[in-house]
Backbone bond lengths (Angstrom), bond angles and torsions (degrees), N, CA, C in turn:
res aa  C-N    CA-C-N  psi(-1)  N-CA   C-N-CA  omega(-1)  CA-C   N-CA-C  phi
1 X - - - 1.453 - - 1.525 111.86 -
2 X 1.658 102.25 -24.66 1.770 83.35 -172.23 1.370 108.39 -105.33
3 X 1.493 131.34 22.11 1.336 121.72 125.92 1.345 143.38 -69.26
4 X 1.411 110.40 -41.64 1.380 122.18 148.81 1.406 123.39 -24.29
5 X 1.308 125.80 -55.46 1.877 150.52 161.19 1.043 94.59 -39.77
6 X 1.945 123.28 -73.53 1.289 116.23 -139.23 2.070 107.40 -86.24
7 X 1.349 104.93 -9.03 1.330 119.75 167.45 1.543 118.72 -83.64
8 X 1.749 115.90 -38.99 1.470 87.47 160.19 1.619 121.15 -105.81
9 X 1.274 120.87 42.59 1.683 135.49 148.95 1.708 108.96 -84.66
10 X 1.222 89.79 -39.68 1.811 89.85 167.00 1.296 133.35 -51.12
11 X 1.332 104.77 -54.47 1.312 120.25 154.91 1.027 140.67 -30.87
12 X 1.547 93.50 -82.24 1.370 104.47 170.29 1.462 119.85 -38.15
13 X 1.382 106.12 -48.82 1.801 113.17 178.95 1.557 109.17 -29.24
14 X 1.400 77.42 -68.11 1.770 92.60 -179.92 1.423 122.62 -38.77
15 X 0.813 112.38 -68.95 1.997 136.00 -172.94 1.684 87.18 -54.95
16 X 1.664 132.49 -39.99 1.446 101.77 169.39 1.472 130.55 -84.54
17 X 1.623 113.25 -13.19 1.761 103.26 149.63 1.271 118.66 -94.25
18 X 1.367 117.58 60.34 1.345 101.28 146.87 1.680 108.03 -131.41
19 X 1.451 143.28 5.03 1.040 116.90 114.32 1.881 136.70 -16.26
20 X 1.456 78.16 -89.94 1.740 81.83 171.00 1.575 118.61 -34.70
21 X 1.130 133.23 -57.89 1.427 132.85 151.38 1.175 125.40 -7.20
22 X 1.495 102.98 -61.38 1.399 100.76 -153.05 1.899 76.08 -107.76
23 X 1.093 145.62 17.39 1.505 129.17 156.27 1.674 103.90 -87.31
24 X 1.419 111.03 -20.17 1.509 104.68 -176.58 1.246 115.17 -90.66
25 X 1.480 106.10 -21.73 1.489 98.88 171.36 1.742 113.65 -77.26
26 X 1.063 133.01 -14.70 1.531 148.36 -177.57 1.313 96.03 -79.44
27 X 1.421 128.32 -39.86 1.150 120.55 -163.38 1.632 117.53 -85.49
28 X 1.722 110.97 -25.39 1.148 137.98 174.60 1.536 101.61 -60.60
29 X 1.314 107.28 -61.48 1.451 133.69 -164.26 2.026 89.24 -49.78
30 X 1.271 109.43 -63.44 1.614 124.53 -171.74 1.696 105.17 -43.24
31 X 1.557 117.43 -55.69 1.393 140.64 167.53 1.535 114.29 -20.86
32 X 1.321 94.63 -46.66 1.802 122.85 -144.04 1.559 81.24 -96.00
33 X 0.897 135.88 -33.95 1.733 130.98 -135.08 1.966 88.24 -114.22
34 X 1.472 96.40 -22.22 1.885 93.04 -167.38 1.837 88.69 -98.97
35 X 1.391 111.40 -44.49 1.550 95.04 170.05 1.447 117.14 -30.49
36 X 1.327 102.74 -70.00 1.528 111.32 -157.02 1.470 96.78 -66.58
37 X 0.958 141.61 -51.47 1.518 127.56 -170.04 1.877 107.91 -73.50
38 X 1.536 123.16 -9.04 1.171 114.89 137.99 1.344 125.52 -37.18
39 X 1.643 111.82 -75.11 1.218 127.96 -179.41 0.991 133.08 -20.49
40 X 1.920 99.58 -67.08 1.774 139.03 162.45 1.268 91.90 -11.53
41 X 1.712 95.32 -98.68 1.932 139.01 166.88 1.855 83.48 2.39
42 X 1.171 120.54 -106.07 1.215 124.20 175.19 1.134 135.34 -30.89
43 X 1.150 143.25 -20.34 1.158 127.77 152.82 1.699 120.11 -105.20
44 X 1.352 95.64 24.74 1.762 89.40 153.12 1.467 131.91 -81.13
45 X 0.933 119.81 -179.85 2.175 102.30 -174.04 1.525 91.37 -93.19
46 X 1.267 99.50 148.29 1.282 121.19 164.32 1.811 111.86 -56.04
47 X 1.138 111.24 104.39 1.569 110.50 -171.75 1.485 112.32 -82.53
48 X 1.605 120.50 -28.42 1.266 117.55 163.50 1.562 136.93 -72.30
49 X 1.241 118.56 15.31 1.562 133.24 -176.05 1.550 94.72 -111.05
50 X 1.272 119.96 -45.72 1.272 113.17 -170.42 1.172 112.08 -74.36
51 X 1.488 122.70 148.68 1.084 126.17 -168.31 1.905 103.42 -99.53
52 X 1.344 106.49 123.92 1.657 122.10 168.34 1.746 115.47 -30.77
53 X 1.204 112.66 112.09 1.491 103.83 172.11 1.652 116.00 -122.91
54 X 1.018 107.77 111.45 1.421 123.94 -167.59 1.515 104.91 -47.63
55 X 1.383 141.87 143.86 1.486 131.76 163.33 1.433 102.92 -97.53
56 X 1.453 101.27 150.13 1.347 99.65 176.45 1.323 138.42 156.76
């Protein structure tokens, strides 16, 4: 019996980080997604320096 115990404490351990797991990988994922649209953001042209040219 008291392997039985100490195999499903194991478990169990387990099965409660993997929430956490998978919140850190979401959170990584979130990181990754605001960098790059930093980046983006930044390397668009500055639209207020340029001067407006009407078509036409």
């Amino acid at each position: 019996m008291g392997e039985d115990m100490a195999g499903l404490s194991g478990r169990h351990i387990k099965n409660l980080a993997v929430p956490h797991a998978a919140a850190a990988v979401q959170r990584d994922a979130r990181i990754a997604q605001a960098e790059a649209n930093r980046l983006a953001t930044e390397a668009e042209p500055d639209r207020s320096r340029r001067p407006h040219v009407h078509a036409g």
